[in-house]
Structure formats: C-alpha cells, structure tokens
N, C-alpha and C positions, 0 to 999 in steps of 0.2 A: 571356687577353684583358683580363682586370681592372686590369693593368699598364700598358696603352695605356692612353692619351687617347680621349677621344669621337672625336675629330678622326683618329686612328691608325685607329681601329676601322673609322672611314664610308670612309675610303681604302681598308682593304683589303678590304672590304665590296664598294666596286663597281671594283677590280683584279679580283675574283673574279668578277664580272658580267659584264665584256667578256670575261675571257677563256673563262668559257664559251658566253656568244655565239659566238667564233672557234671554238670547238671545236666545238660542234654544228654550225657552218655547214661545215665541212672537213669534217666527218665525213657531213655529206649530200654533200657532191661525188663526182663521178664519179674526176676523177683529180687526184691532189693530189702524185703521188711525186714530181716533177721541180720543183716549187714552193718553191722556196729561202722565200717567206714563210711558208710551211704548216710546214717543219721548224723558221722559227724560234721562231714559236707555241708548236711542240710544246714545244720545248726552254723556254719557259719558261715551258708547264706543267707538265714534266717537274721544273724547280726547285720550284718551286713546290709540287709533291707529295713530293719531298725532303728540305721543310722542314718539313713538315708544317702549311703553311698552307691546303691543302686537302686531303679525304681521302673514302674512296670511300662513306665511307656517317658521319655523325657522329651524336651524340645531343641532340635538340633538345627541350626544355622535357621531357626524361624520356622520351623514345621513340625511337629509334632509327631512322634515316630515309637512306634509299638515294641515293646522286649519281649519277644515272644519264649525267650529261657526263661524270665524271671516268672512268667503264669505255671510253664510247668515243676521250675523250684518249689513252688506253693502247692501245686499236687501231690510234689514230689512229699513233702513234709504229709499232707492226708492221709499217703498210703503207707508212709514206714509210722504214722504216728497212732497209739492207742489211748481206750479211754480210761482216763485218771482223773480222780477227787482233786480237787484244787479248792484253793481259798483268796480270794483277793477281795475281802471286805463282806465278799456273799459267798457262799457255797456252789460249784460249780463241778459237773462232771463234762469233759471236752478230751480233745486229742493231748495228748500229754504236748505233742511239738508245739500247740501254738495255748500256751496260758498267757493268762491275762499280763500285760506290762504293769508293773508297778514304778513310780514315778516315785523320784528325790527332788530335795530342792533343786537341786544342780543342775536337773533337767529344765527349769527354769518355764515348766510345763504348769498354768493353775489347774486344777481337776478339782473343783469343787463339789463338796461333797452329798450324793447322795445316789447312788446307782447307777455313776457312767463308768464304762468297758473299754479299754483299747486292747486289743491282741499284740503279742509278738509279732513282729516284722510288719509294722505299720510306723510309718515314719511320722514323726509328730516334734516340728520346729519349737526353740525356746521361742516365747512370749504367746504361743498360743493358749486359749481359755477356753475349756470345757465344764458346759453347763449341766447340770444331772436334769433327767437321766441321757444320756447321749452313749451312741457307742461305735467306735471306729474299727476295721475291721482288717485284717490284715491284708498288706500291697499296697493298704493307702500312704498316700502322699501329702500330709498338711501342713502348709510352709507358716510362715512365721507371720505375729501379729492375726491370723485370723481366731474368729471365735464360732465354738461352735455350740449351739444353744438347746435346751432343752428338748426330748424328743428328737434329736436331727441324730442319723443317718449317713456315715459315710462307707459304700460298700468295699468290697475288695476291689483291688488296684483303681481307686477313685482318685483322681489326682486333684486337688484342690492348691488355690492358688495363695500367694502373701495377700495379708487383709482382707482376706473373703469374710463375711458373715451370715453363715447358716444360721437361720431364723428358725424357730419353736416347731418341731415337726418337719423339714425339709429333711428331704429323703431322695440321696445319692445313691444311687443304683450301683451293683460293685458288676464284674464278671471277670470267670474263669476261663470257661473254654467256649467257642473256640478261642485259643492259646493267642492266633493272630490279629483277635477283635480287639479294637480299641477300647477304653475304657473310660467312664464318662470323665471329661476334662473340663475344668471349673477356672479360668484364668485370675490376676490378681485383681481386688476391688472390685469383683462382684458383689452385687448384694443378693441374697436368695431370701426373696419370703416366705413367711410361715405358711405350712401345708404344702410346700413347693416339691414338685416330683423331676429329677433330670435321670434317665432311662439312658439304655443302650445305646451309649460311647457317644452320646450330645456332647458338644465342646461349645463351650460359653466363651466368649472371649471379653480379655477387657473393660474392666469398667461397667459393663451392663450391669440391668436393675431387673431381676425377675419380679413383679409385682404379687403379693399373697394368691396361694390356689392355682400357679402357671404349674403347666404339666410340659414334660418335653420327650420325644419317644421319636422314634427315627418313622414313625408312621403317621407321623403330626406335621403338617408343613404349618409352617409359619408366616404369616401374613406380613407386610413393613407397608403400613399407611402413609409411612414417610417418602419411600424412594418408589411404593407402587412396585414392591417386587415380591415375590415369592417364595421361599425358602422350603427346600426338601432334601432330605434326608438322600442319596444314591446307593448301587450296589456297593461302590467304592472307597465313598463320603461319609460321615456321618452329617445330623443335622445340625448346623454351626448357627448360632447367637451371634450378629455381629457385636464387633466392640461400641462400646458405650449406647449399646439399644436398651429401651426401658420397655418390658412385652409385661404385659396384661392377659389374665383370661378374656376371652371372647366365644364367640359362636357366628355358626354362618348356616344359613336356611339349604334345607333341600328341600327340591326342585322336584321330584320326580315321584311318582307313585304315591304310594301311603300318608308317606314323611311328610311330604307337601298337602296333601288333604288335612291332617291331623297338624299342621304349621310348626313341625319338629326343627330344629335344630340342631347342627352337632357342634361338640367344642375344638376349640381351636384359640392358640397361642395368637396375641396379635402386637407390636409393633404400635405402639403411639403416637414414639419422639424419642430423639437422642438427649443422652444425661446435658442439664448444663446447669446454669447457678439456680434454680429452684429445686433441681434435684439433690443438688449437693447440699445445699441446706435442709433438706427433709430427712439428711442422714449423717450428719454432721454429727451428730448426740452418741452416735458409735462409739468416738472417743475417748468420751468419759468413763466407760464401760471396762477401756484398757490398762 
C-alpha cells in the first residue's frame, strides 16, 4: 500500500465498501441463483480476492481481525455457482464459480508440475513455489517467497505468511462458517513440518518452528518448558504459538482411572526452546530451494 498514492488508496478503500455492501445484501436474500447481477458481483469479488486486494481476515494496527463479508462472498459464489466439466491439466467436475487458477509467467508463481490445484479467489504472491501434488483452496492468503510442498494443504481462508514453508503433508485447516470464526493464521518464517496439522483458527506467530507430527486444534493446550506456562485455546481466543517457539510432539500421563492402570498417555504440542543460531542453521538450506 505504501506505493499507491493517498488518492489510489481512498479509491480502493471505498471499491472495498460497495462491494461489500453488495455482498452482504445478496448474501441476506432469499434467492439470488438465477440473478445474472448477483454472479456478476461475485465475480468481481471473486477477482478481487485473487489479487489479494481483499482477504478473509487481515492484520490491523497489530491484531489480527476477521472479514466476516468476504466468508459469505465465498458462499455466496457456492450458491449461485453450478456443476461444470473443467480442465486444468486433469479432468474435473466443480462449481463453475470457483475452477481451477491457471498460472502465467507473469504471475511469477512456480507450480511445478504434477497435480497441484489452486482455485479462483485464492491469493497466491509472486516468488512463491508449489510443490506437486499440493493444493490451495479458495480465501487463502499465501504471501511471497513461501513454499509450499508436496501433499500440504492450505484450507479456505488460511492465511499464511512471507517465507513460510509447508513441509510434505502439512495440512492447514480452511473454514467457512461460522462466517465470524477466525481462520487458521500462519505468520511470516514459520517453518511447518512434515505431517504437521494447524486446526480451527490456531495462529502461529513469528518465526516459530513446528517440529514433524505437531498437531494444533483449539482443544490442545500447549505446554512452554521454557517459561513454565500454559497455553489454551478460550471462547474468545484462539490457540496462539508464541513468536519464535520451536514445539514438538509430546505426551503427558493420565492420572486417573483406567488410563493410569493401563500407563496411557495422551498427546500434546510441547515447547522446547526459542529459535536461535542452531535453529537457524538447521534450516538455512530452505534457501537454496528458492
């Protein structure tokens, strides 16, 4: 934004106004499928969320704050949209509103080749790199320089951050409704390992290192052997990752009844150490990769 003019900015400022006026008022109507003005709307909100000039939750003065228009725009495209044959490489039957993006140089997107998917109105920065098969799904957010790697997962309105890299199998949870849930947020220089799961609207901040097999769900507290603190998900909150934590799977014993007779354990996310120069060097070789 710093690169626009005052005058650039106040234009797209209230572009973004009307159009989500239209989209909330379609999105309270009864029947909108047969409304050739409603699907054109969609369509350019659906641009418009492609360019990443809106997105489903963005970060405002340092906090992190929900669009609860732009989830039901994406409904809104479900319900006026029908199924139709499509082609992007493989054969596909989907809603005609969201087919697959097909990618130019220009977009300066690598998608190398062999059965990775991004849908319409999924925002996907120049220098990022996707690995096959992977697939990105619409409302997501994937800023520039990350990569995102074979088998991995980014769901609807996933917001992922500059220089993330989704490891082999890591699987970002997307969600729709409710409209006003946040959606899982991935900040910049994360690293996410392989098999890595982050669930219902977890926000990673900074720099953390989720180590291979960490799971994260707003019903998972999280351990910190560093500071001896806690971490839980509220009605409010979701479960936040501090900045520059490097969490591990773990387990912790129960105590009580059966569990304990039978020396069960359940799992649980845990807190190590903060990144510093040995971590940086265990992941330095990212790099080369770019």
């Amino acid at each position: 934004m710093s690169k626009n003019s005052a005058s650039e900015v106040q234009g797209l400022a209230a572009e973004v106004r009307r159009l989500k006026s239209s989209i909330e008022r379609l999105a309270a109507q009864g029947e909108v499928e047969n409304d050739p003005a409603a699907r054109n709307t969609f369509f350019e909100f659906r641009d418009q969320l492609t360019q990443g000039k809106i997105r489903a939750a963005e970060k405002v003065d340092g906090r992190w704050t929900v669009n609860p228009w732009v989830k039901q725009g994406i409904l809104l495209g479900f319900r006026l949209g029908a199924l139709a044959e499509m082609s992007a490489g493989l054969s596909f039957v989907d809603k005609d509103t969201f087919p697959a993006r097909h990618f130019s140089v220009a977009d300066r997107v690598r998608v190398v080749p062999g059965g990775s998917s991004v849908r319409l109105g999924a925002y996907v920065a120049p220098s990022v790199i996707c690995m096959p098969p992977m697939f990105i799904n619409v409302g997501a957010y994937v800023d520039e320089g990350t990569m995102i790697d074979s088998h991995a997962l980014v769901g609807s309105c996933a917001q992922i951050g500059k220089r993330v890299h989704l490891s082999a199998a890591a699987q970002v949870g997307g969600v729709l409704e409710p409209v006003n849930a946040s959606p899982v947020i991935v900040e910049d220089d994360v690293l996410v390992g392989g098999n890595c799961g982050i669930f219902e609207g977890t926000l990673v901040r900074a720099r953390a290192v989720l180590g291979a097999g960490t799971i994260l769900t707003r019903s998972t507290p999280l351990y910190d052997l560093v500071k001896s603190e806690i971490y839980r998900a509220t009605s409010d909150a979701p479960l936040e990752v501090p900045e520059n934590a490097v969490v591990v799977p773990g387990s912790r014993a129960v105590k009580k009844g059966k569990a304990a007779e039978w020396n069960l354990s359940l799992y649980t996310p845990v807190i190590v150490k903060y990144r510093d120069e040995k971590t940086e060097r265990g992941i330095e070789l990212e790099d080369w990769l770019r």
